[in-house]
C-alpha positions as CSV (number, residue, x, y, z in Angstrom):
1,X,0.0,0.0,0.0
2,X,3.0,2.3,0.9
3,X,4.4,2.0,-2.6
4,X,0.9,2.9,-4.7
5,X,1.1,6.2,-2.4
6,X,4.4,6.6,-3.3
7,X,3.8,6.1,-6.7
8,X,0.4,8.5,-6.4
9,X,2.3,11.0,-4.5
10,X,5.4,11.2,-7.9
11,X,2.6,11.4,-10.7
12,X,0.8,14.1,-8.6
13,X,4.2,16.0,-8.0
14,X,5.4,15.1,-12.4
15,X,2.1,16.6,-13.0
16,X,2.3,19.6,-11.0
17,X,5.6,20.6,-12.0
18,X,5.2,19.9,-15.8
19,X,1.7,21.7,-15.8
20,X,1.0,23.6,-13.1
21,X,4.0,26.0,-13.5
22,X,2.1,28.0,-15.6
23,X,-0.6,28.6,-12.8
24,X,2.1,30.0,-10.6
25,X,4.3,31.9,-12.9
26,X,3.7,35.7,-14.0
27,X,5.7,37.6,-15.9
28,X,6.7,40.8,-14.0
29,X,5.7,44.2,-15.6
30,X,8.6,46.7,-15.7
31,X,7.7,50.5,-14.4
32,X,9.0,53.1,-16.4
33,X,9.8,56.1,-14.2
34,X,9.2,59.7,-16.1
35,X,10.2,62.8,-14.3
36,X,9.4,66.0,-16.5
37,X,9.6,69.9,-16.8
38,X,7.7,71.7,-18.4
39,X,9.0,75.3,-19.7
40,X,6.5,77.7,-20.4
41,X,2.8,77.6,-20.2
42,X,1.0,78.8,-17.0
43,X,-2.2,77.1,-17.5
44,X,-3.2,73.6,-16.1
45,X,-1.5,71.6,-18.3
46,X,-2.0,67.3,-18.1
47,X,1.0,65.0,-19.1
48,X,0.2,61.3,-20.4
49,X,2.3,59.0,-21.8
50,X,2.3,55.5,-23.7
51,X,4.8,52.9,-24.0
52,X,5.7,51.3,-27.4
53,X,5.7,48.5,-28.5
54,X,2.1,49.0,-26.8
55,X,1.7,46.4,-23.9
56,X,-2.1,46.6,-22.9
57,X,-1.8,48.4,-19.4
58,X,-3.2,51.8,-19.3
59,X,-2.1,55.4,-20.3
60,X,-0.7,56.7,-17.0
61,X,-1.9,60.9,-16.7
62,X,-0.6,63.4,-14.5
63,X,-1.3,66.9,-13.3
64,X,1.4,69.5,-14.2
65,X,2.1,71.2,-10.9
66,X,4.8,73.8,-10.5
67,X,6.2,73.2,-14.3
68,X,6.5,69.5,-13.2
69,X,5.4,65.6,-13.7
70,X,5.7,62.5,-13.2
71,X,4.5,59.7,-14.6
72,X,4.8,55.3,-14.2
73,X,3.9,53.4,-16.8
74,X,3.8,49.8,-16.5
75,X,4.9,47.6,-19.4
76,X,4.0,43.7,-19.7
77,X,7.5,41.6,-20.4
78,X,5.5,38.8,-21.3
79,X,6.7,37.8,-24.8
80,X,5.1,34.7,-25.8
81,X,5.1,30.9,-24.3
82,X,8.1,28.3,-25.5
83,X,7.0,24.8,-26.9
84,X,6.8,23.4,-23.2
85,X,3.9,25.9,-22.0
86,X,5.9,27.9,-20.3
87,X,6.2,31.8,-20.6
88,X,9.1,33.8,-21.6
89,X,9.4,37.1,-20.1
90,X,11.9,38.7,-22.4
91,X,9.8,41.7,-23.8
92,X,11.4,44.9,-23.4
93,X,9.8,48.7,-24.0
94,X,11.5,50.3,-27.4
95,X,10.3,54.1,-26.7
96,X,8.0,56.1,-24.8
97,X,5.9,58.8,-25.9
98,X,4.8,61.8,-23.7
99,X,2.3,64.4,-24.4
100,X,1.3,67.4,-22.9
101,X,-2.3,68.9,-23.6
102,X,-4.2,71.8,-22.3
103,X,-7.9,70.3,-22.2
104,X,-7.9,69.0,-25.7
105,X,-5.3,70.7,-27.4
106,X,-2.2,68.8,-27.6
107,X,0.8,71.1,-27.4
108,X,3.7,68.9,-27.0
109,X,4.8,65.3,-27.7
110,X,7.8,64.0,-27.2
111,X,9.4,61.0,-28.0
112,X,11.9,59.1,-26.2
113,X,13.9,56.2,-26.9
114,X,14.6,53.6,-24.2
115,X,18.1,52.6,-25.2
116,X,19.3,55.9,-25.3
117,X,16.9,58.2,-22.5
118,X,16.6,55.5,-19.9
119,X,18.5,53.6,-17.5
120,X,17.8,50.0,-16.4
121,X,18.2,48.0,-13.6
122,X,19.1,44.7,-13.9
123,X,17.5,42.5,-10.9
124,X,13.9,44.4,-11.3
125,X,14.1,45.4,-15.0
126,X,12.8,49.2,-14.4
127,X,13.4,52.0,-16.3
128,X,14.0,55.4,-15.3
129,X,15.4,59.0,-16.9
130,X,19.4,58.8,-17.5
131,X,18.6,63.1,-16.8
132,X,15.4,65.2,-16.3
133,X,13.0,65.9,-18.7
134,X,12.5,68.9,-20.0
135,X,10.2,69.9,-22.4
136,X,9.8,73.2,-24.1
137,X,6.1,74.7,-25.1
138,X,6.6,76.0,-28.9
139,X,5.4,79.3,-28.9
140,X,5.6,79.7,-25.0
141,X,7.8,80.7,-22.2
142,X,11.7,82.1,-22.9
């Protein structure tokens, strides 16, 4: 009797481990810090920004206070799943895209590239500004 629950208990634990990985395992999103200033403009201006290659979370907005923002966006790293059901978290961000609006009216956008703008760091795989952001209102401002 000792050996067929033996023998239970190693399927169960094969089956769990060959299957049941995928039940426990999530891909962690990356946050991708932005830290802005904004020159000119001395109405109430709103920051947003989206990540690209686009990775379903939603469009982080923020207030411009004091000529300043900030904004986290969260990108997915989940890329796709390998031949044994398992997922691969290897997706990385390629740019970011901020624009500032007043109500409606888009008056900035910017885009920056995540190789070059950002810095990341290796154990969590965020991303934040190599330097400050700022952005210049056309028209606006010195």
């Amino acid at each position: 009797m000792l050996r067929l629950q033996t023998k239970i208990g190693v399927y169960v634990l094969t089956l769990v481990l060959a299957f049941g990985t995928k039940v426990w395992c999530k891909c962690a999103d990356s946050i991708i810090k932005v830290n802005g200033e904004v020159d000119g403009g001395n109405r109430a201006l709103v920051a947003t920004a989206e990540v690209y290659p686009k990775s379903g979370r939603s469009t982080p907005t923020a207030v411009v206070k004091d000529h300043r923002f900030e904004l986290e966006l969260n990108f997915d790293t989940f890329q796709n799943e390998d031949g044994r059901g398992e997922e691969y978290c290897g997706r990385t961000p390629e740019s970011v895209v901020i624009v500032l609006k007043d109500g409606t009216r888009e008056l900035s956008r910017t885009r920056l590239d995540i190789r070059r703008d950002f810095v990341r760091d290796e154990k969590t795989w965020d991303y934040t500004l190599r330097q400050k952001l700022k952005i210049r209102i056309p028209g606006q401002g010195e």
